[in-house]
Each structure stands twice: as structure tokens, then as C-alpha cells.
N, C-alpha and C positions, 0 to 999 in steps of 0.2 A: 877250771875255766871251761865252763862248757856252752859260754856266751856264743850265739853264731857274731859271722862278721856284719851280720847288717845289726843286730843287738849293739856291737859294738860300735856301730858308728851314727847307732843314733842317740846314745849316752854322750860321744863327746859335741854331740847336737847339728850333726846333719841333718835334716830331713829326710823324708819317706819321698821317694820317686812319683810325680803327679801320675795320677791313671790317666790312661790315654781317653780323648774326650770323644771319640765313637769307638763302635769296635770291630775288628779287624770280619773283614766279610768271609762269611764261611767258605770253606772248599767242597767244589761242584758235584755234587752229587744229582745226578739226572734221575729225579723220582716223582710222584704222581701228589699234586696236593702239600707242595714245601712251597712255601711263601718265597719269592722272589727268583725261584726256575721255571724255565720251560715241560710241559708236558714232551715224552716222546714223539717225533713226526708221526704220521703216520703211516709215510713211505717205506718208515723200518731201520732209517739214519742214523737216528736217535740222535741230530744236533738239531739246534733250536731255531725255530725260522727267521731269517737276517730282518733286521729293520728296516720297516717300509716307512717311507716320511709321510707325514702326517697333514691333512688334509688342506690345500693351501702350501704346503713346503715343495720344494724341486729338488733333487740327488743335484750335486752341486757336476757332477760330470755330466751329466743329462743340460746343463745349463751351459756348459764352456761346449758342448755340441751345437745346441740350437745357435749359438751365439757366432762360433765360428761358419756357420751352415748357411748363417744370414749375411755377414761381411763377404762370404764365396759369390753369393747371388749378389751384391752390391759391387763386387767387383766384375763380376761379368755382366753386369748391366750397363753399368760405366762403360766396359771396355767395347759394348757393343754401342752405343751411345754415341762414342770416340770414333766409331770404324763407320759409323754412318754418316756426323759430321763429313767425315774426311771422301767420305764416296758422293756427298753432295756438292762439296769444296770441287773433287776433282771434276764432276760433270759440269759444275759453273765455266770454271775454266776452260774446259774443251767448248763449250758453246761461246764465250766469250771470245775464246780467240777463232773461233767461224763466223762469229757479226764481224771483228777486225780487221775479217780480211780483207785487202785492198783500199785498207781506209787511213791506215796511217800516211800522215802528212810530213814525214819525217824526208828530208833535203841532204842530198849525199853531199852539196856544198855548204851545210850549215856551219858556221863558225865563231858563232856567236855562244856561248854557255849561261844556262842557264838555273841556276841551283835554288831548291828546293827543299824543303824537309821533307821525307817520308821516312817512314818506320820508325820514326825516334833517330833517322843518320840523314845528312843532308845530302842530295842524290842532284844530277845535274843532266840535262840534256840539251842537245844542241840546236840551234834555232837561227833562221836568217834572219838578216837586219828589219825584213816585211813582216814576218810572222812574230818578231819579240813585243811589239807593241802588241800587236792581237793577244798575244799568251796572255800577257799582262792585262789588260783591260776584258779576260774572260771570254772571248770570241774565241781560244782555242785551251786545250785542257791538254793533259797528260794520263795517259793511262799504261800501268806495269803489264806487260803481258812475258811471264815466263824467260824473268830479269831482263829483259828488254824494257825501254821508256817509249813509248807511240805519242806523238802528237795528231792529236785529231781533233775535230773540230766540237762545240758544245753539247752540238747535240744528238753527236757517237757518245762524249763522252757521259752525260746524263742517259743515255740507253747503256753503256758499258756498268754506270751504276746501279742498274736495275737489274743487271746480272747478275754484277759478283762488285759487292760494293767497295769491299776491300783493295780492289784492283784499283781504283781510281787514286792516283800519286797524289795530281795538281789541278786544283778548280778553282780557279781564285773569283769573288762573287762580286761585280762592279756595283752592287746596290749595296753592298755592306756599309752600313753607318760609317763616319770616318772614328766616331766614339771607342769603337770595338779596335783599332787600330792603335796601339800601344805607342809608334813613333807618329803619329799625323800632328803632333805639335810640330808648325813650321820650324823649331829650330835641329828638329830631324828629321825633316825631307831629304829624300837620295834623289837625285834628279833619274828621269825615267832609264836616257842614254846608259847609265854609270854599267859596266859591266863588269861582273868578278868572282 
């Protein structure tokens, strides 16, 4: 029996093991004129020169640089953007409250309250029984100065908005359409007096 073991196992009819369908890449031998290595540097290294991308291609680190390099500059432009904003905001303000001086009409006996919406919260200030008709009918306004309410008259308040627009609380427009007025159907009329 001098069968080897693969004779013997392909008698009882296994087959023959498939050849591998490429073949295994040779081992590195650094020489001059072998198809698929490097010639030696010429520095004297003798490893092979690293892959440069190919014309049109970006080294994919060279791309996560430019890329963060550019959100840094976006963000300090924003932030300078933001800091200038705010240094306009603040000189508004200081000029706005230098035209107000002396101009608020605001009544140490006022007792009459008057509310308003600003900001998205409903704010209120105080008003004599003379001055609520006037608020109302637009011959006087309200202006925020540095969480203070100012009442002052329309046409502080239309210069107050040519400063710092935002400042202006309450302007109510006596020519406004009654259309534009969501309650002017007489069955929601508030009588002028009602106060609350």
C-alpha cells in the first residue's frame, strides 16, 4: 500500500482541492526592473516613495483641515458679526436714553393701569385718568428704556423709533382700518373707561 493519502481519497471520490483563482503576490524583493516594485530612492533609503494622489484627488487629512480651517473662520466671523451687533445695540441705547431725557410724561399720581403686550409678555404702566384717553387714541406712546415704561408723547415716540426701534413698547395707530381689528365687531366692544 504505497497509495499516498490524497490517492486515497480521491478513489473513494473526493475531489481535488479548486486552485486558488489569482496568485499569492510575491515577497518584496527591492531590485531594479521586477514588474510591480519600486526602483531604490535615490536618497540611499531604499523604501519606495509614498503615494501621491492623483491629479484632481485631495489626501483625505488635507480635506478634514481645509474644512475645519474654514468653520474656525465662520465662526469668528459670526462671533464678530454678534459683537458688533451688540456694540450698535448698546450705542443706540445710550443715545436713546440722552433724547429721553426729561421727556417722559410719566405721573407720580398715576393710578390708573394700563397693559399692553410687549415681548411676547403683557407689561402695563401707569396712567392718569387725562392721559389714558390720549394713550389710547395714539397722542401718547410708551417707550422701554432700560426696564423702565416712559410715556411720552408721539412724536418723542416716532424719534425714539428712529433710534432704537425695538425700544418702542406701545404705539397704537388711530387711522388703523377697524378691518385689521380682530374684536371691532360691535358684539366685542370694551367700552373705552373699562380698566383691568
Amino acid at each position: 500500500m504505497t497509495d499516498s493519502l490524497r490517492d486515497q481519497l480521491l478513489g473513494l471520490g473526493f475531489k481535488p482541492a479548486p486552485k486558488p483563482a489569482h496568485k499569492p503576490k510575491p515577497t518584496a524583493h527591492v531590485g531594479k526592473g521586477k514588474p510591480g516594485h519600486h526602483a531604490p530612492r535615490k536618497d540611499g533609503k531604499g523604501a519606495p516613495p509614498k503615494h501621491k494622489p492623483r491629479g484632481g484627488e485631495m489626501d483625505l487629512g488635507k480635506a478634514y483641515a481645509m474644512r475645519a480651517e474654514k468653520e474656525k473662520a465662520e465662526r469668528i466671523e459670526a462671533e464678530r458679526q454678534r459683537q458688533e451687533e451688540a456694540r450698535l445695540r448698546r450705542e443706540a441705547r445710550e443715545k436713546l436714553a440722552a433724547f429721553l431725557e426729561g421727556k417722559s410724561l410719566n405721573a407720580a399720581d398715576a393710578e390708573i393701569a394700563r397693559h399692553f403686550d410687549y415681548g411676547g409678555k403683557i407689561k402695563r404702566i401707569y396712567v392718569t385718568a387725562e392721559q389714558l384717553p390720549q394713550l389710547n387714541a395714539g397722542a401718547l406712546g410708551v417707550v422701554q428704556l432700560n426696564g423702565r415704561y416712559l410715556l411720552v408723547t408721539a412724536e418723542v415716540l416716532a424719534e425714539a423709533g428712529r433710534i432704537f426701534a425695538p425700544a418702542v413698547a406701545l404705539k397704537v395707530d388711530p387711522d388703523a382700518p377697524a378691518t385689521d381689528d380682530p374684536y371691532s365687531d360691535p358684539q366685542f366692544q370694551v367700552p373705552d373707561d373699562l380698566v383691568w
